[in-house]
Structures are given as structure tokens and as C-alpha cells.
C-alpha positions as CSV (number, residue, x, y, z in Angstrom):
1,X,16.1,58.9,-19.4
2,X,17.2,60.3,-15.9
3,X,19.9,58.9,-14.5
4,X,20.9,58.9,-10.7
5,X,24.2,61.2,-10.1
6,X,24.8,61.1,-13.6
7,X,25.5,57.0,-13.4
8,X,23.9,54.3,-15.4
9,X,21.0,52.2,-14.2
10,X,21.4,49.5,-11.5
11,X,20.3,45.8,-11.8
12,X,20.7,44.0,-8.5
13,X,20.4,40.3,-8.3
14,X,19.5,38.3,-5.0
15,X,20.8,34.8,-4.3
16,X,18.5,34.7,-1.6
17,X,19.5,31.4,0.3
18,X,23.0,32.1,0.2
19,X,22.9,35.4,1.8
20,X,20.0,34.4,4.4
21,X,22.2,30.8,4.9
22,X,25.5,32.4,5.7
23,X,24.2,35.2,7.9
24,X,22.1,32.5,9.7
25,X,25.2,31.0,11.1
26,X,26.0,33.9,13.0
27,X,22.1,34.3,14.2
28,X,21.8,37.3,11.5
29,X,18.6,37.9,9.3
30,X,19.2,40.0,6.0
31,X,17.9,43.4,6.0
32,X,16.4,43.9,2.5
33,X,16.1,47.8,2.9
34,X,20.1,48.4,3.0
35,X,20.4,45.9,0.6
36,X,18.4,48.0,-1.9
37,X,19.8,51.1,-0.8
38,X,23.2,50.0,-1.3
39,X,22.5,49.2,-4.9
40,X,20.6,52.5,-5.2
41,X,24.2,54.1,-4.3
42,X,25.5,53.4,-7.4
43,X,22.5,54.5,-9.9
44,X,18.9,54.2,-10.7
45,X,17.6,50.7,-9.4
46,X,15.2,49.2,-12.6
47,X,15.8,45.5,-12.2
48,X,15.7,43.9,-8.6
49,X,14.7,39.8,-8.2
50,X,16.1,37.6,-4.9
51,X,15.7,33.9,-6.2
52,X,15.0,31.1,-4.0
53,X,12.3,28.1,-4.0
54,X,9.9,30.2,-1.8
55,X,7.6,26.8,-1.0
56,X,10.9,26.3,1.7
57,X,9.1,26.5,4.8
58,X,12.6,28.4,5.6
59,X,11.6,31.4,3.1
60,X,7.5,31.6,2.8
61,X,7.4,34.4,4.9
62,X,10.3,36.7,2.6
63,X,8.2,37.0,-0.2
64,X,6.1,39.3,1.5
65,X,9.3,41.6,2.6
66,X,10.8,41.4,-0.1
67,X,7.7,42.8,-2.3
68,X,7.6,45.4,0.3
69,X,11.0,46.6,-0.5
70,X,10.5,46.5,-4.4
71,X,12.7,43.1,-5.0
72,X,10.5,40.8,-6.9
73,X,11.0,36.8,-5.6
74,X,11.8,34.8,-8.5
75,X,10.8,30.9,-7.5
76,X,13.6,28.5,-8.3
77,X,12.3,25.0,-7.4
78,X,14.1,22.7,-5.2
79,X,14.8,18.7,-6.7
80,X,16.3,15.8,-4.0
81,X,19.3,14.6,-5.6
82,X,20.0,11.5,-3.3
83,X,21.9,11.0,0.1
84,X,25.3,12.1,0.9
85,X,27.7,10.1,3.0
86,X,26.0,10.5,6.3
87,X,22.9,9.3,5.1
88,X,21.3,13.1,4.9
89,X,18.8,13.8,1.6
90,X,21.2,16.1,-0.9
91,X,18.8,19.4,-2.3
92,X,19.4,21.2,-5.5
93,X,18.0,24.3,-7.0
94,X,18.9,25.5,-10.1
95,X,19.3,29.3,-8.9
96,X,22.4,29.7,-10.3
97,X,21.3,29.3,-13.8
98,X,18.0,31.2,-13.5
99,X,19.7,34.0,-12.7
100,X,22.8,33.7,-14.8
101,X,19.9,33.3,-17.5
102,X,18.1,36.9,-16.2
103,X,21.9,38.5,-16.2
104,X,22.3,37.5,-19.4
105,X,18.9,38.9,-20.7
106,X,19.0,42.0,-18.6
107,X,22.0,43.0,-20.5
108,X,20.5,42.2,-23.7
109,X,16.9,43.6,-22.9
110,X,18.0,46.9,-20.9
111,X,21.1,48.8,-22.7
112,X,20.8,51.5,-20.1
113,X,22.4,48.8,-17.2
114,X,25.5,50.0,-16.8
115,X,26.0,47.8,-13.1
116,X,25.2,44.6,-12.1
117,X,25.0,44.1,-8.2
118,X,25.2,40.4,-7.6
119,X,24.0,39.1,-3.6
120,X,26.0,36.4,-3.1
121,X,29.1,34.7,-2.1
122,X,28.6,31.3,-4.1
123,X,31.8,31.2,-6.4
124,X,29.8,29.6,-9.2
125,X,28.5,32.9,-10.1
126,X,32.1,33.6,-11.5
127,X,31.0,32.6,-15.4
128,X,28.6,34.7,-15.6
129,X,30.7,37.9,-14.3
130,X,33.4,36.3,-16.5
131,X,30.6,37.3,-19.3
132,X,29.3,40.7,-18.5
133,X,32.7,42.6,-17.7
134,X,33.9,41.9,-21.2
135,X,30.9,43.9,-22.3
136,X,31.6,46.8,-20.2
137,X,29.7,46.3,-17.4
138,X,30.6,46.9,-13.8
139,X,30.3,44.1,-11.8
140,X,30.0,44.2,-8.1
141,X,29.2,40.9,-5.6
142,X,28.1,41.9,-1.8
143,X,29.1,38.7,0.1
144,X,29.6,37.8,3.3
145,X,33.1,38.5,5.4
146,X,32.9,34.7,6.5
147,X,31.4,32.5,3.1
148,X,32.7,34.8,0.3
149,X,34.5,32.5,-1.9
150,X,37.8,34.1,-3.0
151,X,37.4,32.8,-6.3
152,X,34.0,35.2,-6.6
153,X,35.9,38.3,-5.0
154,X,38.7,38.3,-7.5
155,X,36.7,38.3,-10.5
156,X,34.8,41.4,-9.3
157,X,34.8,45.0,-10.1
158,X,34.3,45.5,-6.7
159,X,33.0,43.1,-3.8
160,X,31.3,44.7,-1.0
161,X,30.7,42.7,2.7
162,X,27.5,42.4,4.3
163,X,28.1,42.8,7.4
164,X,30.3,45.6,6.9
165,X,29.3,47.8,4.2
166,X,25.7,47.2,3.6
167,X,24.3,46.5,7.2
168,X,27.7,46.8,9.8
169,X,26.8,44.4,12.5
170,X,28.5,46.6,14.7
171,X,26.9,50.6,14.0
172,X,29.9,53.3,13.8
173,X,28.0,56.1,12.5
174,X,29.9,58.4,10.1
175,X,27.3,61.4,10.3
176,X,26.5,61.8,13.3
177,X,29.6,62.4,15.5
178,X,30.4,64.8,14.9
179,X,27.4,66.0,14.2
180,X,26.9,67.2,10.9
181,X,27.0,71.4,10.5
182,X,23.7,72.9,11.1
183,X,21.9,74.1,7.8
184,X,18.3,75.0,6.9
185,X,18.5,72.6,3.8
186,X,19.0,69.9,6.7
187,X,16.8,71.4,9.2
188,X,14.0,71.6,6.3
189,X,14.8,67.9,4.7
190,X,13.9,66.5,8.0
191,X,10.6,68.6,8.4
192,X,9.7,67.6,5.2
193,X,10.4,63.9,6.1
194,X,7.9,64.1,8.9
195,X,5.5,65.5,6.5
196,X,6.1,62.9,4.2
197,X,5.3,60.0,7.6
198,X,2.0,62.1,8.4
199,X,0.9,62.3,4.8
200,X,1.1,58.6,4.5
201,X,-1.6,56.3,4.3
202,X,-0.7,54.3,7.4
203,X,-0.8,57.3,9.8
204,X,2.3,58.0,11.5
205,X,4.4,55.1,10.0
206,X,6.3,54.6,6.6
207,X,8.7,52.6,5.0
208,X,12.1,53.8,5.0
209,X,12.8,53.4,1.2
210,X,9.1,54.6,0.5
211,X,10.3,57.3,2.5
212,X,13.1,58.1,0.0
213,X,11.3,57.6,-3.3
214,X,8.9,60.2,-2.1
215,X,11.7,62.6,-0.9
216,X,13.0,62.1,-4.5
217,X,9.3,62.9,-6.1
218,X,9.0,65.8,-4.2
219,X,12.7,66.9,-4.7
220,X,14.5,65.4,-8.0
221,X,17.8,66.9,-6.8
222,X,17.9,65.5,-3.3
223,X,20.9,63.6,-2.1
224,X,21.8,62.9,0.9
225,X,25.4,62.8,1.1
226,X,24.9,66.8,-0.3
227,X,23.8,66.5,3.6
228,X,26.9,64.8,4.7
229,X,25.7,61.2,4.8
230,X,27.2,58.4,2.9
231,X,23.7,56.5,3.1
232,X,19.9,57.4,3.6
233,X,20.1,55.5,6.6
234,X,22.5,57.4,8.4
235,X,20.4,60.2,7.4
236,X,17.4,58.5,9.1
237,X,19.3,57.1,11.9
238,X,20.2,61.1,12.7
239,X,16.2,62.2,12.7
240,X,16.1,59.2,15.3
241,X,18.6,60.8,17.4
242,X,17.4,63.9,17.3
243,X,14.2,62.1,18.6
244,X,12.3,63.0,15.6
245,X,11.4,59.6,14.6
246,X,11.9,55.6,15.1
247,X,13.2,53.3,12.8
248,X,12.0,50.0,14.1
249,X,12.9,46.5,11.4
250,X,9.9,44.8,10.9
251,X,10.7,41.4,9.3
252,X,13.5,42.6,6.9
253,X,12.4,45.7,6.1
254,X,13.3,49.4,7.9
255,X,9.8,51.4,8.8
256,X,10.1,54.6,10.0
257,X,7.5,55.2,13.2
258,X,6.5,59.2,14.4
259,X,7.6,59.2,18.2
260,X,3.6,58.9,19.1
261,X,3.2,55.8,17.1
262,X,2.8,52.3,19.1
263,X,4.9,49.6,17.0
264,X,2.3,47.3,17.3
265,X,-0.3,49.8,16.1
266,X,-3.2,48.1,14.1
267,X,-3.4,47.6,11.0
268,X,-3.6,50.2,8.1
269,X,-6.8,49.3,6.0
270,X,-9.0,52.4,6.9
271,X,-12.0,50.7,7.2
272,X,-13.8,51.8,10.3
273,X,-15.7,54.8,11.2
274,X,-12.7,56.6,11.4
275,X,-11.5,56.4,7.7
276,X,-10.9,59.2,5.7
277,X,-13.7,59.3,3.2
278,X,-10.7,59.3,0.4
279,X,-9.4,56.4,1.5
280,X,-12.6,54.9,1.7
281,X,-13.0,55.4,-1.9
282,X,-10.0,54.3,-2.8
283,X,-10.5,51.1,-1.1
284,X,-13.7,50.8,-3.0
285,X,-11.7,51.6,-6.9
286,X,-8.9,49.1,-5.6
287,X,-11.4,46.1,-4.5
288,X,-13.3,46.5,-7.9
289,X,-10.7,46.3,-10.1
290,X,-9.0,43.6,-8.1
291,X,-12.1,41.9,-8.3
292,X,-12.2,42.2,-12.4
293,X,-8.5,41.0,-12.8
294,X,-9.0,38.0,-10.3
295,X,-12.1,37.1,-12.6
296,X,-10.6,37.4,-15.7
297,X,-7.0,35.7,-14.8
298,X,-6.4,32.1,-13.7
299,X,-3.2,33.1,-11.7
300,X,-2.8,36.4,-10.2
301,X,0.6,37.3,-9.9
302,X,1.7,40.1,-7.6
303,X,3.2,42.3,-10.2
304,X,0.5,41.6,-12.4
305,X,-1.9,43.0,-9.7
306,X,0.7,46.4,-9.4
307,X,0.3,46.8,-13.1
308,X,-2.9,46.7,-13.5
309,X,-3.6,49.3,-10.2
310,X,-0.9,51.8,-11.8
311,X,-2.5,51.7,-15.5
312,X,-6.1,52.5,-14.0
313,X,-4.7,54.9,-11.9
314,X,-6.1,54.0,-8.9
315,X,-4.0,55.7,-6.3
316,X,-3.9,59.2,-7.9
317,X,-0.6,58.6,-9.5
318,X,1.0,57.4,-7.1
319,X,4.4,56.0,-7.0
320,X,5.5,52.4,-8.7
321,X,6.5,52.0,-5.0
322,X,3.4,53.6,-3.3
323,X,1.4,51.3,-5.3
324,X,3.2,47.7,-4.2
325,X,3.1,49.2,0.0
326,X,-0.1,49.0,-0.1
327,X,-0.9,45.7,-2.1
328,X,0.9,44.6,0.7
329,X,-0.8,46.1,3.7
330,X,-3.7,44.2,2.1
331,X,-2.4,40.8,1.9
332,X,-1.2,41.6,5.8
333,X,-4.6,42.6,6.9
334,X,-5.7,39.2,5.0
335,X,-7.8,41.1,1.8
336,X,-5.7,38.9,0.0
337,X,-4.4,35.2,0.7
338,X,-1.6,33.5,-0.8
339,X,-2.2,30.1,-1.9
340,X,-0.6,27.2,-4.0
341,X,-2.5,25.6,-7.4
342,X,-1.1,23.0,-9.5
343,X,0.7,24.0,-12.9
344,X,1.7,21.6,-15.5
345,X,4.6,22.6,-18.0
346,X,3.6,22.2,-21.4
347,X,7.1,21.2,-22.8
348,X,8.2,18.0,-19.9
349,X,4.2,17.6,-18.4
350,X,5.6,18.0,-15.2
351,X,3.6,19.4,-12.8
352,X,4.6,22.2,-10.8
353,X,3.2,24.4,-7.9
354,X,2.4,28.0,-8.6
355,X,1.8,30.6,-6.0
356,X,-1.3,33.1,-6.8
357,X,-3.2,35.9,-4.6
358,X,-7.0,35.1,-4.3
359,X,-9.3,37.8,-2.6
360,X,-10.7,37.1,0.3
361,X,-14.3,37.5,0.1
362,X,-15.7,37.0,3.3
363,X,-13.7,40.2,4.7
364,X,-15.1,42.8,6.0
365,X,-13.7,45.1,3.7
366,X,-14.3,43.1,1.1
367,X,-18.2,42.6,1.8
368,X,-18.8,46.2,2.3
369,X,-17.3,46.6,-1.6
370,X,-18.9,43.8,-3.6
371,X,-21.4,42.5,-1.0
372,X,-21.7,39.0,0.8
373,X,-20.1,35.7,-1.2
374,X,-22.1,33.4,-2.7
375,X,-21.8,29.8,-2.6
376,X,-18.5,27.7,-2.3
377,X,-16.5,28.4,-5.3
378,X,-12.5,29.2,-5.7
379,X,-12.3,32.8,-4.3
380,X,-13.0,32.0,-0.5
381,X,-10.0,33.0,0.5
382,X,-9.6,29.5,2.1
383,X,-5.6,27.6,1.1
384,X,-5.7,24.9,-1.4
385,X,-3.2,23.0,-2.2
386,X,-4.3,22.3,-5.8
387,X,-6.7,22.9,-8.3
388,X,-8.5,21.3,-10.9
389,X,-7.9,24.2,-13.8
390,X,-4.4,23.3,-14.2
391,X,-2.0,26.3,-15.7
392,X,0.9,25.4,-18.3
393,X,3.9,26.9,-19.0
């Protein structure tokens, strides 16, 4: 198994509404790429969930960014659990025991996990770090300056602030003044780079940890503080000095734009009379297969959708990461729609509301792949609340 800088492998753990609620009181939005990238520092990243109940009107929109950064969005339900004093309706999730339950089975399921990277400032999180560091493990919380409890920070390996080690609200670069020394292995990473932007699929723009991964594929030794950067940002930040690039934060993700690139470019899809003929088959092999897993699966599940693309090798072999950027581009173009059915668990008979992608068949895209829809059924592509094929679980 190869292992980053000789280090263990990297779970990182996202309690989403703590780190979004706490940076929200200073008008802050969490950046999900240096969140990743943070826990990339200290191995290879193989387990990355943010948990939250995602049917919050506060968090629909994450979901999306966070798939585009690699974190999978765990849904943690939300229950009333009566008034307070002032008369104000009390909410409870349970996202503290979901993901003290994943923790646990993490270090159960994947030996190689030498570090847990915990998001969050909650102190409640302190049993299960209580648990894991007997075991070995490194434990390290990134909290913010202003909510961390000091009950969390003390039972840490390490505790790392948001706003001043993962994404400084205040920028004091580290490589670029001074400048780092001139070198071709510099001069020839950043070339490279550019290639990597033009190559991609959504001509002249990239996302910044997609970026990385491909740097990596290309070049299993690169490193970037070999180049004199502590992080791949500050790397990328020095390209956008050097006017070479622009990193522009879309949602909560970093892209990475070549300087002839309008921001609000259209979208990616490749459909038109301009589209490479590769991509245009591509499209074609995606749309089919998507259209055979929607048909045989009641719920389709975003991951389920990434493993199914990878194993037929759709894309050429590419990247795990590759693969989910552009499952994404579709849902933002609207080939895909996001919408709620009913579950039902089979244990309490509770119902409960599952989120699933359903093609949209009236695009264009769409139609020029499988043809025009017929009739009224379930894959319109129009939001429903519920459904009358119930799932259980």
C-alpha cells in the first residue's frame, strides 16, 4: 500500500454544522478544499464524510461541494425536542453518535488509519478521542479560535484553528516573500500545471485538488514543500502571482481558472457543435450506463453512481476524483436532479426521507443519447416529495 511521506492513511471526519455555525458568526463560509488539504498533510486521505441533516434548508446546497471536493455528506436527521425558556422550538441531531459510530468502525474496518482528523469544536466528541488514542491512533480536532471547547483541545494529539491554520482569515503567505529560489523543477511544475488546466475536460478551468491528484498521477514523487511550500495552495496562490492562473472559490471549493477564462464561463457538458468528438462519446457511454443503473436501482446514490462509472471504465481510467468532477458538472448542468422519496425503516416503521439522483430526460443531452421520453413516469426529472415504492432500511 503506498503511503504519503512515508505516513499512515488519513480519515477526516466533518461535523458539518458546527464548523459552518461557528464560522457563520463572523460572516465566514468553510472552504472544503483546505479543509481536505489539510488532512492530506498528514497522509493519504481514504475516508472523508461531513455529517449534517442535509434536508436543512441551511445546508442543501453543500452536498454538492462537498462531493466536488471528495467528502461524502453523511445525512444525520434533525428531531424537535420541545421549547426552551424563550419559547423557541429546541433541534437535535444525532451527529455525534453517527460519527463516533463511523470512528469506531473506521478503526476497526481500515488498520492502515493511522490519523483521525476530527472538524469540530463540540466538546462532546471528547469520548470518542478518549477511545481511539489508547489504540494508537493520532488524534487531531481543527476547531475554531472562537467556539473550540477547551475540554476538546486538551484531549487532542494536536488541535489545529480554522481560521488560522487551515484557511487564515487574514493571508501571510510563507512562500512567496521572499520569493522562493528559482529552479527548473519549479519552473517545469507550474508548466506542467497549466497543461494539466488545458487538458481538462472543462477547458481552461479545474479544480484545485483535482489539480493535485493529477499532479500526483503524473508524478508519484511530487511534493510541494520539496518546492518550498508548506501547502498546495501556497503553491497555487504563487502561479496566481506570477499571473499564470486564477484561483477563484466557487461555493466552497478552490477552482483554478487560465488567465483567458471568464468565471462565469458556461457550462462544461460539451454538447454543442463544438464538442470534441471524444467527449461526445463519452457523454454517450456515461448516459447509457447511467440510464441502466437508474433502471435497475430504486435509489441512486451518488457514490453508487461513481462506482459503477469507475468499474465500466468509462472515462479511460480516469481518476476516483476525475470520475466524481464530472458526475458533478452533470447534476450542475441539470442531467441529473436531486430529489426526495419516502423511506420506511424496517426495524421502528418510521418513515424517513431519502435523497436520490434521477436523470433528467427531457435534456438535451439526454435526448440526443436515448431519444425523446415517453409518457409521465418517475424519471422526468421533475421534484417529488414522495413516492409510492417506499425503500426500507
Amino acid at each position: 500500500m503506498q503511503k504519503q511521506n512515508g505516513k499512515g492513511d488519513v480519515a477526516l471526519f466533518i461535523d458539518w454544522e458546527n464548523i459552518k455555525a461557528s464560522l457563520d458568526e463572523r460572516g465566514l463560509k468553510p472552504n472544503v478544499s483546505s479543509m481536505r488539504e489539510t488532512a492530506e498533510s498528514f497522509g493519504r486521505l481514504v475516508v472523508a464524510r461531513a455529517y449534517a441533516d442535509w434536508q436543512n434548508e441551511w445546508h442543501q446546497n453543500d452536498p454538492q461541494n462537498l462531493y466536488s471536493a471528495g467528502i461524502e455528506p453523511v445525512y444525520v436527521p434533525t428531531r424537535l425536542v420541545g421549547v426552551n425558556a424563550l419559547g423557541e422550538q429546541r433541534r437535535k441531531n444525532s451527529v455525534d453518535v453517527k460519527l463516533t459510530a463511523d470512528c469506531i468502525e473506521t478503526y476497526h474496518r481500515y488498520p492502515s488509519v493511522q490519523t483521525f482528523v476530527l472538524a469540530s469544536g463540540d466538546g462532546d466528541f471528547v469520548h470518542v478521542i478518549n477511545t481511539l488514542r489508547p489504540y494508537g491512533k493520532e488524534v487531531i480536532a481543527i476547531g475554531v479560535s472562537w467556539s473550540t471547547s477547551l475540554r476538546l483541545s486538551q484531549s487532542v494529539d494536536r488541535l489545529l484553528y480554522y481560521d488560522r491554520d487551515v484557511d487564515p482569515m487574514e493571508f501571510h503567505p510563507t512562500a512567496v516573500e521572499p520569493l522562493p529560489p528559482a529552479s527548473s523543477e519549479l519552473e517545469q511544475t507550474m508548466t506542467q500545471v497549466i497543461s494539466i488546466i488545458r487538458d481538462s475536460r472543462l477547458e481552461g478551468r479545474a479544480l484545485v485538488n483535482w489539480i493535485k491528484q493529477e499532479l500526483v498521477r503524473r508524478d508519484p514523487h511530487f511534493n510541494e514543500q520539496r518546492l518550498g511550500f508548506d501547502k498546495f495552495r501556497a503553491f497555487m496562490q504563487e502561479m496566481e502571482r506570477r499571473g499564470m492562473i486564477r484561483i477563484v472559490t466557487v461555493g466552497l471549493v478552490d477552482w483554478a481558472y487560465l488567465p483567458n477564462i471568464e468565471v462565469s464561463a458556461p457550462g462544461p457538458l460539451g454538447a454543442g457543435d463544438n464538442a470534441r468528438r471524444e467527449d461526445r462519446e463519452q457523454w454517450e457511454r456515461f448516459i447509457q450506463l447511467a440510464d441502466a443503473v437508474e433502471k435497475s436501482n430504486m435509489f441512486v446514490a451518488f457514490n453508487l453512481l461513481v462506482d459503477n462509472m469507475i468499474q465500466a471504465n468509462v472515462f479511460g481510467g480516469a481518476s476516483t476524483e476525475g470520475v466524481r468532477q464530472f458526475i458533478n458538472d452533470a447534476i450542475e448542468d441539470g442531467v441529473f436532479q436531486r430529489i426526495t422519496r419516502s423511506g420506511r425503516d424496517k426495524v421502528t416503521g418510521e418513515p424517513f426521507p431519502l435523497r436520490t439522483l434521477v436523470m433528467n430526460r427531457e435534456h438535451p443531452i439526454v435526448v440526443s443519447v436515448l431519444g425523446a421520453p415517453r409518457g409521465n413516469g418517475n424519471h422526468n426529472g421533475t421534484a417529488v416529495e414522495s413516492s409510492a415504492s417506499e425503500a426500507t432500511r
